[in-house]
C-alpha positions, -999 to 999 in steps of 0.1 A, spaced: -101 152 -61 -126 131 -53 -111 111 -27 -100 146 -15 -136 161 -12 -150 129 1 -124 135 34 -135 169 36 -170 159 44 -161 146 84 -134 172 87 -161 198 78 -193 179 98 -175 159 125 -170 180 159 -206 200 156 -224 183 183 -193 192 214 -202 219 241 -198 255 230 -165 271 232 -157 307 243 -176 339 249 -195 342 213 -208 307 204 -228 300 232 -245 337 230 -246 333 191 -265 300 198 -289 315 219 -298 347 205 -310 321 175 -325 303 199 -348 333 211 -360 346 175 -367 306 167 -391 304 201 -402 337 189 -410 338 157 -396 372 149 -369 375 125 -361 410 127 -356 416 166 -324 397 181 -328 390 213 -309 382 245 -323 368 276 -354 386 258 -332 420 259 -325 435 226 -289 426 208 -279 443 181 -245 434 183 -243 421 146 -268 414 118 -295 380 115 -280 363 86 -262 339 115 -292 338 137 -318 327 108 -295 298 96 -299 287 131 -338 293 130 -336 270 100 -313 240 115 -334 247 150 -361 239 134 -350 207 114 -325 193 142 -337 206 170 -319 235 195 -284 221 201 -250 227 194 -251 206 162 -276 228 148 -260 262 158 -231 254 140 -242 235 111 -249 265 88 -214 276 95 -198 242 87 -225 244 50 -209 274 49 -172 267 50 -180 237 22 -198 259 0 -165 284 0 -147 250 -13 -173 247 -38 -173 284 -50 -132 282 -56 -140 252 -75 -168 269 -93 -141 303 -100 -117 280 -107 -134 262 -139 -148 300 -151 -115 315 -153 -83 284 -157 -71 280 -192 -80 245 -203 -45 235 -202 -44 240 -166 -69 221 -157 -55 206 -128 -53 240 -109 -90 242 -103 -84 210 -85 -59 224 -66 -82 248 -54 -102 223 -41 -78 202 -24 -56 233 -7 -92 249 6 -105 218 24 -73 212 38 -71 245 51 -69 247 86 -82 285 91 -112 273 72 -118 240 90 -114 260 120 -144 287 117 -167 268 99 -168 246 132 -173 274 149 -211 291 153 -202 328 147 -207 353 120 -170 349 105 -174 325 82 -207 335 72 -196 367 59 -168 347 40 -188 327 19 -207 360 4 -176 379 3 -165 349 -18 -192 347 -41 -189 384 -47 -152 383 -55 -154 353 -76 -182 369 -99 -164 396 -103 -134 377 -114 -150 360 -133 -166 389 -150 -136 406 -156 -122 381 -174 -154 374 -197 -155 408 -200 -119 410 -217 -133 378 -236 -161 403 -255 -187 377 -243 -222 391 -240 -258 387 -225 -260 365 -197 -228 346 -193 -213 385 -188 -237 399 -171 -254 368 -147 -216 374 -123 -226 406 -123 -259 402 -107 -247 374 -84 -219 398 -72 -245 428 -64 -270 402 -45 -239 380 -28 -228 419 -13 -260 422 -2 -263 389 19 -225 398 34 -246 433 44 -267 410 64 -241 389 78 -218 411 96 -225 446 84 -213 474 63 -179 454 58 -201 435 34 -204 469 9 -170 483 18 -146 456 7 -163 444 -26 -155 479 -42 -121 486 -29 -105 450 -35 -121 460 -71 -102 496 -73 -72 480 -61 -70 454 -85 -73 479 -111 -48 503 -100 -25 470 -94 -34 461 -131 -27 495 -146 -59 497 -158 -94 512 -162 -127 495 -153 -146 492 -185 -178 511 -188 -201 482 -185 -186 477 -149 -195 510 -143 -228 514 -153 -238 484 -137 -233 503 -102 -266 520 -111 -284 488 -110 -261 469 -91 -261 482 -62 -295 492 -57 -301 453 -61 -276 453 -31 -294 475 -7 -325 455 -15 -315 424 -4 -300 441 29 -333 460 31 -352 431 43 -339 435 78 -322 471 79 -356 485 76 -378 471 93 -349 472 121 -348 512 115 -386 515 114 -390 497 145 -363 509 168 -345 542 146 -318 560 169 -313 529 193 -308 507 163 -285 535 149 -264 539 181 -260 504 186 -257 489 158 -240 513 136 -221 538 159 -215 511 186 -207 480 168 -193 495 138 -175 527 145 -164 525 183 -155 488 178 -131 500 152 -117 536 167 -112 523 203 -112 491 227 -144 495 242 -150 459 239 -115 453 251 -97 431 220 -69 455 216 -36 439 196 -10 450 181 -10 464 144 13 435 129 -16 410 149 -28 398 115 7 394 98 14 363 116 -25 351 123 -28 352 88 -3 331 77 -11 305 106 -50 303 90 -29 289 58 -13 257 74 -3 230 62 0 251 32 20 286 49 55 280 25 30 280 -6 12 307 7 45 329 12 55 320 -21 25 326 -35 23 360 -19 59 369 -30 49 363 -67 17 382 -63 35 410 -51 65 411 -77 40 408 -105 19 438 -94 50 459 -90 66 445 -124 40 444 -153 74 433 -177 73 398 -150 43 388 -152 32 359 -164 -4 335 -178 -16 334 -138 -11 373 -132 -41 389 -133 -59 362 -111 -25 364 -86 -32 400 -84 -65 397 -82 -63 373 -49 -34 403 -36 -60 428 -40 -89 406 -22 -64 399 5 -46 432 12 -80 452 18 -94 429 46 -56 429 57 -51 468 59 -87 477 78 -85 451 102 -50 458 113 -62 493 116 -89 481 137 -79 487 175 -103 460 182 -87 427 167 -98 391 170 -85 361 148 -117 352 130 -121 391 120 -92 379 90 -110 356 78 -126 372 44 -90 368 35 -84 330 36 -104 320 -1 -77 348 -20 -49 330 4 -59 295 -7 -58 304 -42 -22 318 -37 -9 285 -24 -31 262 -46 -9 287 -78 20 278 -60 15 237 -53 0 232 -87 36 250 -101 51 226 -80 34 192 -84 31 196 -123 66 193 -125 64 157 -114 40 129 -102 60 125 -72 59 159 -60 18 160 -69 13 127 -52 32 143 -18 12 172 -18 -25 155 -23 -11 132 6 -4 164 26 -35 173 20 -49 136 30 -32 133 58 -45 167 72 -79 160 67 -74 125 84 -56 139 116 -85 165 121 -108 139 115 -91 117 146 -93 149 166 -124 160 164 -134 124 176 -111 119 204 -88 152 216 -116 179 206 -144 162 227 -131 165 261 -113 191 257 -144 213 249 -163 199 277 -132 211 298 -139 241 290 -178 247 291 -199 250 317 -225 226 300 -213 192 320 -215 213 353 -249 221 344 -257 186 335 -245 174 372 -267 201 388 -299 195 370 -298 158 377 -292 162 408 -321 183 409 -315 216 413 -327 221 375 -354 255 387 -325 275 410 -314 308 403 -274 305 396 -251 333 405 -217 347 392 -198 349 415 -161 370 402 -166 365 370 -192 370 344 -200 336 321 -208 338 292 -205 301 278 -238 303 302 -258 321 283 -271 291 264 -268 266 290 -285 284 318 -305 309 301 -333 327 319 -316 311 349 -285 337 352 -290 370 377 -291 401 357 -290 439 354 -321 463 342 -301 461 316 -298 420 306 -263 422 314 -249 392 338 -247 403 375 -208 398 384 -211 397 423 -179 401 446 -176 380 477 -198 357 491 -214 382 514 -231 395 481 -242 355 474 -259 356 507 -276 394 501 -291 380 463 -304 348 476 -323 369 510 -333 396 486 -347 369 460 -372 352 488 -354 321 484 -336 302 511 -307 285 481 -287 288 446 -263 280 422 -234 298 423 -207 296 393 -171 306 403 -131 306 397 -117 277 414 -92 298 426 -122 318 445 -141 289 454 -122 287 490 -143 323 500 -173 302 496 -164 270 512 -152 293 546 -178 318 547 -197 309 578 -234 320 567 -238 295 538 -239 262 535 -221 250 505 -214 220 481 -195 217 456 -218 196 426 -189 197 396 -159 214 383 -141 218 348 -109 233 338 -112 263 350 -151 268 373 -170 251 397 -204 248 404 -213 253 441 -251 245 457 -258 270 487 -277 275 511 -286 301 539 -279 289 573 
C-alpha cells in the first residue's frame, strides 16, 4: 500500500500547471482570482460583475494557493487535486473504523482501488466545484458509517458521538461548496439505508438533529448571510431559484441529456475497476432485497448502495446533466469494487499481486500522460498560447473581440481585455462589419479579434480591415486588425 500511495502522489499533482480546459476552469480560476485582488470573501466576482453561479468554498481554496503560489493554473487547481487525495485518505480512515480485524487487508483495498480511480484522478485535476463537494459529502457519509456501527457496538462519549459532530460540520462545508445538495443527500442516503436495512434509526441519531444540524447551518452561515444581508432578492433569484431550481427543472443553461446519461458515465468514472464495480453493485443490490443473503460486508455494501443511488436518482432527474455532477457518487463506487477485488485477491497471492499491478500500472500510464499526451493537447485547446503570441508581439493593451463565438477559456487569460455587455456577459459579434463598428465606436484605430477558423476567411476578405493572423490552435485563431 505504500508503494501504491507513493504513485498516487504524481498522478494526483502532475498535470496542474497545463492551460485551462473547457468553459468552467478558466472562469472558476478567475472568479478566485478577483476575490484574491480584492480582498472580499463574500462577493464573487466576474470581470468585477457579480457571480453567484455557485458557492466560495472553490474560490477561497484558490485565495489560499493564490496567495502561496501565486495566480496560475497550478494554484487554481491545487485545492482540487488536496482534495481528491484527502477522499483517498478518508476511505482509508472509514475503512480502519469499521473493517473487522480479520479483514484487514480491505481497508487497503480501499486505498489502492480509490487512487487508481480514473473518475477521481480526473476531477481532482480539474479546478471546479465537483470534487470539492465530494470530499465533504465523504467525510459526512463516512461519520455516519462509522457511527452507525459504534452505535450498534453500545460505545459511548466521544468515540460515538465525535462522527456525529464531524458529519453535521462536514454537511455544512458541502453547503458551501456547491449548495443545498450539501444538506439534501446526507439525510436521504441515511433514510435509505435504513429502509434498505429494515430498520429504525436509533434515538440518539435522532436527537442529535436538534444540535446537529444547527451546527450545520452555522458553518454555511458564514457566507449565506452575509451574502443575503448584502444583496437579499438578487442573491435569492440567482443563486437559489436560478442556479438551483431552474438548473434542475429545465435547460436554461443548455446541458440537456438523456435520463439513462449517468448509467453509463457512472460506470466509466470506475475504470480500471468497472467489472468489480458491476459486481459489486450486483451484490449490494441482492443483499438489500434479500436480508436471508446477506453476509459479514452487508450493512457497509448497503450502505455504499444507499450513498450511491441518491446522487444517482436526482441527477438523472436533473434535465441539466454534466459528467462531474455524478461525482458524490464515486467514494460509495470505489468501496464496491475494492469489496469485490479484496474477495477476489484473498483467494490467492497471484490474483492480489495482478490486481495491485492493475492498479500500478494505471497510476504509471497517467503518470506518462500527464507529462507528455496531456500537455499539448491542453494547449490545443486553450486560448492561453494564442495569447502568449500576441502579447509578445506586443499587442499585450488591445481590446480583443469575439467574433462568432463567445470564449470562455478567455476569461482568465484575457480578463478585463474581452468586449462586454451592461451586463458582464461576453459580446458575441456576427460578421466583420460589426469588428469594424466596435473598434470606430471604441476611438481606437485596431484589435484583437478571436474567431472559428472556419470563419476566419470573412475576416481575411473583408475589404475595410487590415488583418493578420498572430496564432492558431485546434480549433481558434487569433487575428490583429486594423481600420483601413
Amino acid at each position: 500500500m505504500i508503494a501504491i500511495a507513493l504513485l498516487s502522489l504524481p498522478a494526483f499533482l502532475l498535470g496542474l500547471t497545463v492551460p485551462f480546459i473547457g468553459p468552467d476552469e478558466p472562469r472558476y480560476a478567475e472568479v478566485g482570482r478577483e476575490m484574491w485582488r480584492s480582498g472580499d470573501l463574500i462577493t464573487p466576482t466576474l470581470a468585477a460583475y457579480h457571480w453567484f453561479e455557485k458557492p466560495p468554498l472553490l474560490y477561497w481554496l484558490e485565495t489560499l494557493f493564490y496567495s502561496i503560489f501565486g495566480v496560475n493554473e497550478f494554484a487554481a487547481r491545487l485545492g482540487p487535486a488536496l482534495c481528491g487525495l484527502s477522499i483517498i485518505v478518508c476511505l482509508w480512515l472509514l475503512g480502519r473504523a469499521v473493517v473487522d480485524d480479520n479483514e484487514r487487508q480491505l481497508t487497503s483495498w480501499f486505498v489502492v482501488i480509490a487512487a487508481s480511480t480514473l473518475g477521481l484522478i480526473t476531477f481532482s485535476h480539474a479546478a471546479s466545484t465537483d470534487i470539492v463537494v465530494t470530499l465533504p459529502l465523504t467525510v459526512a457519509m463516512s461519520s455516519f458509517f462509522i457511527y452507525d456501527r459504534r452505535s450498534a457496538a453500545d460505545e459511548i462519549g466521544w468515540r460515538l458521538y465525535g462522527p456525529l459532530l464531524l458529519m453535521y460540520v462536514a454537511a455544512g462545508f458541502a453547503l458551501l461548496a456547491k449548495g443545498l445538495i450539501g444538506i439534501m443527500f446526507p439525510p436521504a442516503i441515511i433514510i435509505l439505508f435504513y429502509v434498505l436495512s429494515h430498520r429504525w434509526p436509533n434515538r440518539r441519531l435522532l436527537v442529535s438533529s436538534l444540535w446537529g444540524i444547527p451546527i450545520t447551518l452555522a458553518v454555511a452561515a458564514v457566507w449565506y448571510v452575509p451574502m443575503y444581508v448584502k444583496y437579499g432578492g438578487e442573491f435569492i433569484q440567482e443563486f437559489i431559484i436560478r442556479q438551483h431550481f431552474e438548473r434542475f427543472t429545465t435547460n436554461v443553461f443548455q446541458h440537456p441529456q438523456r435520463f439513462y446519461f449517468y448509467l453509463y458515465v457512472l460506470p466509466l468514472m470506475t475504470l480500471p475497476w468497472l467489472p468489480f464495480f458491476v459486481a459489486g453493485l450486483w451484490r449490494a443490490v441482492r443483499q438489500a432485497i434479500s436480508p436471508e443473503r446477506r453476509e459479514a460486508s452487508s450493512s457497509l455494501l448497503i450502505f455504499c448502495f444507499s450513498w450511491l443511488l441518491v446522487p444517482l436518482v436526482f441527477f438523472s432527474t436533473s434535465t441539466s446533466k454534466l459528467p462531474g455532477y455524478i461525482l458524490p457518487a464515486i467514494p460509495p463506487s470505489i468501496i464496491m469494487a475494492a469489496i469485490g477485488v479484496h474477495s477476489l485477491a484473498k483467494k490467492s497471492r497471484v490474483r492480489m499481486w495482478i490486481c495491485a499491478g492493475i492498479a500500478g500500472a494505471t497510476m504509471i500510464t497517467v503518470t506518462i500522460l500527464l507529462v507528455t499526451a496531456f500537455p499539448p493537447s491542453a494547449a490545443s485547446e486553450s486560448v492561453k498560447p494564442l495569447l502568449d503570441v500576441a502579447n509578445r508581439r506586443g499587442f499585450g493593451a488591445e481590446k480583443i473581440l469575439l467574433l462568432h463565438n463567445e470564449n470562455f477559456n478567455a476569461e482568465f487569460y484575457a480578463g478585463d481585455r474581452l468586449s462586454r455587455d451592461p451586463n458582464g456577459k461576453q459580446v458575441k459579434l456576427y460578421g466583420p462589419s460589426e469588428v469594424e463598428q466596435v473598434i470606430r465606436s471604441s476611438g481606437s484605430t485596431s484589435a484583437l479579434v478571436l474567431v472559428p477558423k472556419e470563419y476566419l476567411h470573412q475576416l481575411l476578405e473583408y475589404q475595410d480591415l487590415t488583418c493578420e493572423v498572430l496564432a492558431e490552435n485546434h480549433d481558434d485563431a487569433i487575428v490583429a486588425v486594423r481600420l483601413r
